[in-house]
C-alpha positions in Angstrom: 0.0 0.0 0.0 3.0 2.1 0.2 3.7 1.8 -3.9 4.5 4.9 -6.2 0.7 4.4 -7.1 -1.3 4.2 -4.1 1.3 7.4 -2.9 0.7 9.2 -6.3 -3.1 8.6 -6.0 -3.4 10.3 -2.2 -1.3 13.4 -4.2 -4.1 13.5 -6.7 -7.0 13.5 -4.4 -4.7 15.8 -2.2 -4.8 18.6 -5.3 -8.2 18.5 -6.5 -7.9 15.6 -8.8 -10.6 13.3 -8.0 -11.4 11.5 -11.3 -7.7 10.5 -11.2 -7.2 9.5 -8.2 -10.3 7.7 -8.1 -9.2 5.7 -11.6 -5.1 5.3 -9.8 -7.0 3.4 -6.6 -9.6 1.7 -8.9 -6.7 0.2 -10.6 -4.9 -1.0 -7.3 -8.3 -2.2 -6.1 -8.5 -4.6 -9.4 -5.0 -5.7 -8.2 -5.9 -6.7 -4.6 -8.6 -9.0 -6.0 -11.8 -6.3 -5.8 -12.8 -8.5 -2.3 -10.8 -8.3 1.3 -9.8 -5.6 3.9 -7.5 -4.7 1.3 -9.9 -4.0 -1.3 -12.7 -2.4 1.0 -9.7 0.0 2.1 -9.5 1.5 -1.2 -12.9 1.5 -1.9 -13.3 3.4 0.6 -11.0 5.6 -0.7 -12.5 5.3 -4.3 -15.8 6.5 -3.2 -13.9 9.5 -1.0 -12.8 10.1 -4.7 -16.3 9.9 -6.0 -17.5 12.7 -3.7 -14.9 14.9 -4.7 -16.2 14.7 -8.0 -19.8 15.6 -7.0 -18.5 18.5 -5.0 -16.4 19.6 -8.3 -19.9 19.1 -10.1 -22.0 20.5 -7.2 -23.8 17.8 -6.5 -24.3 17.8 -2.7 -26.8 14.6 -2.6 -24.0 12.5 -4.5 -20.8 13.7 -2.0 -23.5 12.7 0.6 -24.2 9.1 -1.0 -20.6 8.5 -1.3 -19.0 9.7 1.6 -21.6 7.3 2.9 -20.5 4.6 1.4 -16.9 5.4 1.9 -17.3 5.7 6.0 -19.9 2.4 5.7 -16.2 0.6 4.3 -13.8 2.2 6.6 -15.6 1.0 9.7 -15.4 -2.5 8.2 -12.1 -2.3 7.6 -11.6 -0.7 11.6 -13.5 -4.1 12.2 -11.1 -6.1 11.4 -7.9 -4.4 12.5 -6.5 -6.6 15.7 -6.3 -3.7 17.9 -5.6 -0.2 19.2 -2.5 -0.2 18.0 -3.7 -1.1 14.4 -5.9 2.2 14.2 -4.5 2.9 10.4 -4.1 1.2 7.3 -1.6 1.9 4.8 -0.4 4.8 6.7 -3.9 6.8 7.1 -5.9 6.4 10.2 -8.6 4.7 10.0 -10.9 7.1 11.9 -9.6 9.6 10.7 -10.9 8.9 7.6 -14.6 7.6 9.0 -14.5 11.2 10.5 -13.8 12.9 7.7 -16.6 11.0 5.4 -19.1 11.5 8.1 -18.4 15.4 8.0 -18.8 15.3 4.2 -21.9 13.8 4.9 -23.0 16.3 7.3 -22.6 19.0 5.5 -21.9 18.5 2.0 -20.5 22.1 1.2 -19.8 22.5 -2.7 -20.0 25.8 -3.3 -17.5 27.4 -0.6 -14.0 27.7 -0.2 -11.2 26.0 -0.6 -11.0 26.0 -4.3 -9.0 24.8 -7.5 -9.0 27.2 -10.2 -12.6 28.6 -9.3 -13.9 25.0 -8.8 -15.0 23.4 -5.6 -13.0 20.6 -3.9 -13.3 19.0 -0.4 -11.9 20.7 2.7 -10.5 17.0 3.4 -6.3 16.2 3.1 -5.6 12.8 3.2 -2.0 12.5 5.3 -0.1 9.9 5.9 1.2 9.0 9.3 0.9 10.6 12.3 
């Protein structure tokens, strides 16, 4: 989970790109065999992807329906981590991210800062370690 990939992918997402970070993880999630922890994890991230490209759209019902989604398959993959100490995956933590997906449900801004060139992204940075 630490490949050139996965890293470029959370660099995408990180700048605005959704679309392309959501096709680098869909790619990885072919890889891990589209079933598993492994593949939930970056569904997860997939549909966090997803939402960013309803909030570049302005579509507050679908960042809703897939930060959903994407919290629904980080608490399965929280589920089966072994214990406390095992509160991230692939260098992102875990509740972090369940956080983060419930907020975007919450309140689904698309229309307000920060922004890319005049478009709307998500006020979510996804940061490795600690």
């Amino acid at each position: 989970m630490e490949s050139n990939g996965f890293l470029f992918a959370i660099d995408l997402f990180n700048a605005g790109f959704y679309w392309e970070a959501h096709e680098a993880w869909e790619g990885l999630w072919v890889a891990a065999g589209r079933t598993g922890v492994q593949a939930d994890f970056l569904k997860g991230l997939i549909k966090l992807a997803a939402a960013g490209v309803k909030a570049r759209e302005g579509r507050s019902v679908g960042v809703q329906r897939h930060a959903r989604r994407a919290a629904e398959l980080f608490r399965g993959v929280l589920a089966h981590q072994q214990s406390v100490d095992q509160q991230t995956y692939a260098g992102l933590s875990i509740s972090d991210l369940i956080a983060a997906a419930n907020q975007l449900v919450l309140r689904p801004i698309v229309d307000a800062a920060p922004s890319v060139g005049g478009r709307p992204v998500l006020a979510l940075q996804l940061k490795i370690g600690n």
